[in-house]
N, C-alpha and C positions, 0 to 999 in steps of 0.2 A: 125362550127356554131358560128357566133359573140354572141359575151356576151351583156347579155341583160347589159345597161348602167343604166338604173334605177330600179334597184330593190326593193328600198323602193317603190316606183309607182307602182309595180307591185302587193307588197304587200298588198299595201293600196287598190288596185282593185280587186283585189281577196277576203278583206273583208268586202270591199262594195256590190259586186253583193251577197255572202253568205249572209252578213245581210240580205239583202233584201229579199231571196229566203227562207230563214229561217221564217222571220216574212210573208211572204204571203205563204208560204206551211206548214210550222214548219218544225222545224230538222229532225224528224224523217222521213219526207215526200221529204228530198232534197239528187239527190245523186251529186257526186262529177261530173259525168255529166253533171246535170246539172246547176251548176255552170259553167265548162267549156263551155256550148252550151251561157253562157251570159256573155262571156270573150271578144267578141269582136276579135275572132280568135288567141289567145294564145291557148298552148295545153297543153294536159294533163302535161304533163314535167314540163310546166311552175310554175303549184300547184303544183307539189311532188319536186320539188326544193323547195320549201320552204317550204312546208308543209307535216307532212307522210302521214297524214289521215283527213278525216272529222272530226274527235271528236279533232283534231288538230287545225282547223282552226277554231269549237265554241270556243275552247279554247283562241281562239287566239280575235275574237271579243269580247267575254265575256270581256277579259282583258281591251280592247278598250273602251269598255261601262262603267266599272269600274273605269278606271283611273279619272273621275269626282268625284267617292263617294272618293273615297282616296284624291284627293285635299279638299275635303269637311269636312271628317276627320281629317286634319289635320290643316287644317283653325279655326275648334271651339277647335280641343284641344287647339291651341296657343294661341286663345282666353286670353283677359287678364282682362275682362269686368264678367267673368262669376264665379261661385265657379263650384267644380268637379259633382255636384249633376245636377246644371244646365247644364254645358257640355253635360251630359249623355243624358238629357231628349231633349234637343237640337241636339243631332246626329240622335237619336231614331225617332226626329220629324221628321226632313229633310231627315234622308234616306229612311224613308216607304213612305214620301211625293215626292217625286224626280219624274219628269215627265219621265225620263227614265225607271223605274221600269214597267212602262207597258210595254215597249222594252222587256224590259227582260221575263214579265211572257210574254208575247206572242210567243216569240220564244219557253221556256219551253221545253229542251231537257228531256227526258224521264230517270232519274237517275236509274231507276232499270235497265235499259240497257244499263248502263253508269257507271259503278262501278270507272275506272278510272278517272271519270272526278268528282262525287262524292269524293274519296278521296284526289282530288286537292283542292275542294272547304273546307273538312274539314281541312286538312293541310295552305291554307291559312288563314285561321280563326284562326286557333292556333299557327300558328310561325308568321306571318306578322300583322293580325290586332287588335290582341289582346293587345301583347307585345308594339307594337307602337304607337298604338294608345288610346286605351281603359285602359291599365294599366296605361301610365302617369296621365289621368284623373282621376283615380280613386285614385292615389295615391295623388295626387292635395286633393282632397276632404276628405283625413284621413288627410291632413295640416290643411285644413281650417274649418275641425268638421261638413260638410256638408255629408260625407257616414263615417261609420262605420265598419270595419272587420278587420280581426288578417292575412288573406289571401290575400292580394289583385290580385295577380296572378290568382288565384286560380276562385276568382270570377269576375274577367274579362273574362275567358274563358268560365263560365258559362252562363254567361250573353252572348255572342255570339252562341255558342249552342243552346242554346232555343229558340233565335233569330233567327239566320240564317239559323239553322236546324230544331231541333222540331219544331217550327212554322209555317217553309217554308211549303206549299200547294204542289210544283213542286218536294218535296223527300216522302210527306207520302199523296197524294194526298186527301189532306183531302179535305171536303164540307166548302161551307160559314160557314154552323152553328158550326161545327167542328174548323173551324180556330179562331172561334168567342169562342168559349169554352177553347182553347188553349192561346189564350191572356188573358184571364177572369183570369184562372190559371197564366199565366206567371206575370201580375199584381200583384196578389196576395203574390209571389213569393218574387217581387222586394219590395214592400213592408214589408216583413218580414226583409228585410238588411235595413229599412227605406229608401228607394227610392221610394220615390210616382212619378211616374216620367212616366207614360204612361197614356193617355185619351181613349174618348169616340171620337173622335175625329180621332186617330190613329188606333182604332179599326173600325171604317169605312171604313177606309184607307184599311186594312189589306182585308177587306170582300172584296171589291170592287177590287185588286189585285188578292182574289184567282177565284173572277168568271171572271177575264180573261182569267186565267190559264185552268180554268174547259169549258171557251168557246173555245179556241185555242188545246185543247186537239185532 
C-alpha cells in the first residue's frame, strides 16, 4: 500500500470533520464511524494511524482550539503596559470572553466518562499553564506591589483550579444559578489576596457559557 504523502493533511481532516460532528451531535453522540462515513473515503486505518481512540482525537481538537488562549496568555503576560494585578484581570477577561469558548462548551465531552481526559486537563493546568504563565504574572505583581503573597506558586495554581475546575459547569455540571454562586464565591476569594480583579460583567459571561453547556448536554 503507498504511503499516504501527506499526513499533516490528513490529520488536519480528520479534526475538521470530528469538530464538526462533535459540535452538531456532541461527543458523546459521535462514533469513530462516523467520522470515518465524512472522511471522504479514507478508512478506518487511516484514524487509528494517527490516532488510538476517540477521546484521542477530542484530545487532539481541544488542543487546536486551545492553541489561541495559549498565544493570548502569553501576549498579556509579555505585556509591558500593564502591572501583575492588571495581567490577571485581563486574561480572566479575555479568556471567559473568547468567541471560541462557545466551541468549546458545545462540544462539552462528558468528564465523568472521561476520567483520562479529566486528568489531562488537570495535569495541564498544573505543569504547563500555571508555571508559564500565571506564576511569572503574579510574580511580576509581588515586584510592583500590585498582589501580595509569601506563595506565589502556590496561588497561581489556585487561582487556576477554581477557574478552570470548580467553576467549570462541563466537570460538576452545575446550573446558571450554581455557576453564578461559584463566582459570587470565587470573587470573594480573589479579593481576600487583594485582587479585585473579576465583574459583573464576566459573571454573565460565565452564565451564558454554562447554558450552553446545559443546552448541548
Amino acid at each position: 500500500m503507498a504511503r499516504n504523502k501527506h499526513p499533516e493533511e490528513t490529520v488536519q481532516l480528520i479534526l475538521d470533520v470530528a469538530f464538526r460532528l462533535f459540535m452538531e451531535k456532541g461527543y458523546e453522540h459521535t462514533s469513530i464511524q462516523d467520522i470515518i462515513d465524512n472522511l471522504g473515503g479514507l478508512s478506518k486505518g487511516a484514524i487509528y494511524h494517527h490516532f488510538k481512540s476517540k477521546e484521542d482525537i477530542l484530545v487532539a481538537v481541544t488542543d487546536r482550539m486551545t492553541e489561541e488562549s495559549n498565544r493570548m496568555l502569553a501576549a498579556i503576560r509579555d505585556r509591558s503596559d500593564l502591572n501583575g494585578r492588571e495581567k490577571l484581570k485581563t486574561i480572566f477577561k479575555e479568556s471567559i470572553c473568547r468567541p471560541v469558548q462557545n466551541d468549546i462548551f458545545t462540544v462539552a465531552p462528558d468528564f465523568h466518562n472521561n476520567p483520562k481526559l479529566l486528568f489531562s486537563l488537570l495535569h495541564d493546568t498544573i505543569e504547563n499553564v500555571a508555571p508559564n504563565y500565571i506564576l511569572p504574572i503574579i510574580r511580576q505583581g509581588i515586584s510592583d506591589g500590585s498582589i501580595e503573597t509569601e506563595y506565589p506558586g502556590e496561588l497561581s495554581e489556585l487561582i487556576l483550579l477554581a477557574a478552570n475546575v470548580w467553576m467549570n459547569p462541563m466537570i460538576f455540571d452545575s446550573s446558571e444559578e450554581e455557576s453564578r454562586r461559584k463566582f459570587i464565591v470565587f470573587g470573594q476569594m480573589l479579593q481576600g489576596f487583594g485582587l479585585d480583579i473579576v465583574d459583573g460583567e464576566m459573571l454573565e459571561r460565565l452564565q451564558e457559557l454554562t447554558a450552553i453547556y446545559q443546552k448541548s448536554k
